[in-house]
Structures are given as structure tokens and as C-alpha cells.
N, C-alpha and C positions, 0 to 999 in steps of 0.2 A: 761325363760332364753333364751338369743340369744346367736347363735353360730355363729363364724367366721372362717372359715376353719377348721369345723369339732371340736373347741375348745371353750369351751365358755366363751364369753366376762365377764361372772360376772356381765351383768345389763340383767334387766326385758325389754322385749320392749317397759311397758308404760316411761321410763326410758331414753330411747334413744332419740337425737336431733328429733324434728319434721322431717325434712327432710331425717332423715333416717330411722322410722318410717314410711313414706310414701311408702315406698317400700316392698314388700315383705321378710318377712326377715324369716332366718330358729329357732327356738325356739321348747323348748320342750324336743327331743329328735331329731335323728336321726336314720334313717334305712336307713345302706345302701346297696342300690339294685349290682346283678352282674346279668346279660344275660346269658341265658340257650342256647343258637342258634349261636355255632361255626362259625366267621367272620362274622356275621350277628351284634348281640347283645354284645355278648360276643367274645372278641377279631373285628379287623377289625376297620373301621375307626368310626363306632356309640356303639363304646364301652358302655356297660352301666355304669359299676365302673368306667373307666377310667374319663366316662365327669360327674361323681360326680351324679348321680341320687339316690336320697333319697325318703325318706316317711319323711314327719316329718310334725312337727306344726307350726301354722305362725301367724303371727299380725293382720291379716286381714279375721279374723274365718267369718265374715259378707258375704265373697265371695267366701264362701267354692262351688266348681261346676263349677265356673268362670278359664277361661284360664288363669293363673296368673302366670306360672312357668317353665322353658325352658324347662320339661321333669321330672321334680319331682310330688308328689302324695303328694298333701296337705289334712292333718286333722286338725279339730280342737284340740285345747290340749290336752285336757282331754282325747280323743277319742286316739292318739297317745300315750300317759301316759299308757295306758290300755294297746294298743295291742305292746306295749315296754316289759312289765311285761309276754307277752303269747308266745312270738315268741323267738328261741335262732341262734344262727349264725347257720346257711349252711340250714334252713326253707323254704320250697317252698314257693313262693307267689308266684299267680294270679292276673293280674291287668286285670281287664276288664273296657270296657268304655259304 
């Protein structure tokens, strides 16, 4: 499923025009991340909620590792499908690189 502002469009992204396809697109699920680090991360001008940083799954599982996404945490489907089902709202994550 692709999602369009958080709401999903109701198509598959083998589904979608070629051209929008090409792009990174959000699919699967969504996790949305908030900043622990008062005006830092959370609150301040690199809000993390506020500029929409997610986990989620994408079109393009091929380039999972690859810099593809202004600040979001791509998984492959299946992999995001999973840890949708394990985590509940206010769950610490750790993102390391």
C-alpha cells in the first residue's frame, strides 16, 4: 500500500504511474518517529515529528542501505510489517548508523 500524507492511497506501488514509481515512495506502514533532545530533535527548528520522519517501507527494497530519503529509516516490507506488529506508541527507538 502507498501512503500519501500519512493516508493511504488505496493502490499497491506496482500499481502507480511509472513515473511515480520512480521515486521513493512511503508503503507498508508508518512509524512515526518524535525526538528525545529538547530544541535539538524535539521541538527547535530540526523537529523530528514536526518534518514527518518515519520508519516505513518503500518501492525500492533493491536499495535498502542506499541514501534515498530526506531523514526517514527505510525497510523492506515485510521487515516493517513485523516490527509494526512489536512496537506500540510512546516505544523507545534507537537508530544507529
Amino acid at each position: 500500500m502507498v501512503f500519501k500524507g500519512r493516508v493511504s492511497t488505496g493502490q499497491h506501488f506496482s500499481e502507480m504511474p511509472e513515473n511515480k514509481s520512480d521515486t521513493n515512495l512511503i508503503t507498508t506502514r508508518i512509524l512515526w518517529l518524535t525526538g528525545m533532545e529538547p530544541g535539538v530533535n524535539q521541538g527547535g527548528d530540526v523537529d523530528t515529528h514536526d518534518r514527518y520522519v518515519y520508519i516505513h517501507g518503500t518501492n525500492h527494497e533493491d536499495r535498502i542501505g542506499e541514501s534515498l530519503s530526506a531523514g526517514c529509516v527505510l525497510m523492506r516490507n515485510l521487515d516493517v510489517m513485523e516490527l509494526f506488529e512489536q512496537v506500540r506508541t510512546g516505544d523507545l527507538v534507537l537508530i544507529v548508523d
